[in-house]
N, C-alpha and C positions, 0 to 999 in steps of 0.2 A: 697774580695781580692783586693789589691791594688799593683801597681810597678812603677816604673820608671828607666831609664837609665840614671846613674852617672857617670860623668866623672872624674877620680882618681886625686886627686888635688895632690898628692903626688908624684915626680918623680920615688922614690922608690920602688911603691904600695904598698902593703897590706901584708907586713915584720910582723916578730915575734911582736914586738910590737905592731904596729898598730891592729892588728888581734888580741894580746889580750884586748888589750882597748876598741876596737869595739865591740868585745863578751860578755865583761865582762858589757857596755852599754846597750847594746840590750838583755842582761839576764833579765833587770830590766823591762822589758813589758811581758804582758799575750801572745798576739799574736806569731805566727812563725813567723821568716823570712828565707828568702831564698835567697841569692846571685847568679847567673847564668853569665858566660862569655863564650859565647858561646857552649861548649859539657861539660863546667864541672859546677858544682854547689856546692855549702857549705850550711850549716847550719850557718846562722848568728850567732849566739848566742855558736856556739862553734870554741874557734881559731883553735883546731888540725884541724876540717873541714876546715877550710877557707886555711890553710897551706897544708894540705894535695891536695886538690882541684885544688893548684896554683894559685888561684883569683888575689894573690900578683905583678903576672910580665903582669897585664891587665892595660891597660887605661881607658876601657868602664866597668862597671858593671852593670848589671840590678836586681835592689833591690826589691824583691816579699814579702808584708807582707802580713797575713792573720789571722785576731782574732778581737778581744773586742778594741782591742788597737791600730788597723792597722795606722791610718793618722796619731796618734802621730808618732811612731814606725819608719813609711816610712818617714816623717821630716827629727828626728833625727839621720836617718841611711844615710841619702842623706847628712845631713850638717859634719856629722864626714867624713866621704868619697872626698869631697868635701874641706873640710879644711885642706887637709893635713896632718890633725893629727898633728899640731905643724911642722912638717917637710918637707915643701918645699924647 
């Protein structure tokens, strides 16, 4: 298991969009992940969880991978989160 604390490059956070591009990203590995912002938590790899969760109106996230595929995984989920997703 691997994690790290991301800071949301996005003024907006973690909106419809972004949550499905992110999910629909991090589908494409073996590993879980797991988003946490304090008491709530999402399933990476599904946007209704990451919507549902609220992860969206956070600045801090902290990205938990765990599988075959973590280091990639945790990379890729840190620079999408971190880019803003095209919209800053």
């Amino acid at each position: 298991m691997v994690f790290e604390n991301v800071t949301m490059g996005n003024s907006r956070g973690m909106h419809l969009r972004p949550a499905m591009v992110f999910a629909s990203r991090m589908s494409r590995y073996d590993a879980r992940i797991r988003l946490e912002a304090g008491d709530r938590a999402a399933d990476g790899k599904s946007f209704v969880s990451i919507l549902r969760a609220g992860i969206g109106d956070v600045t801090q996230v902290r990205v938990v991978c765990d599988g075959p595929d973590e280091e990639e995984m945790l990379r890729r989920a840190a620079d999408l989160i971190q880019s803003g997703f095209g919209e800053l």
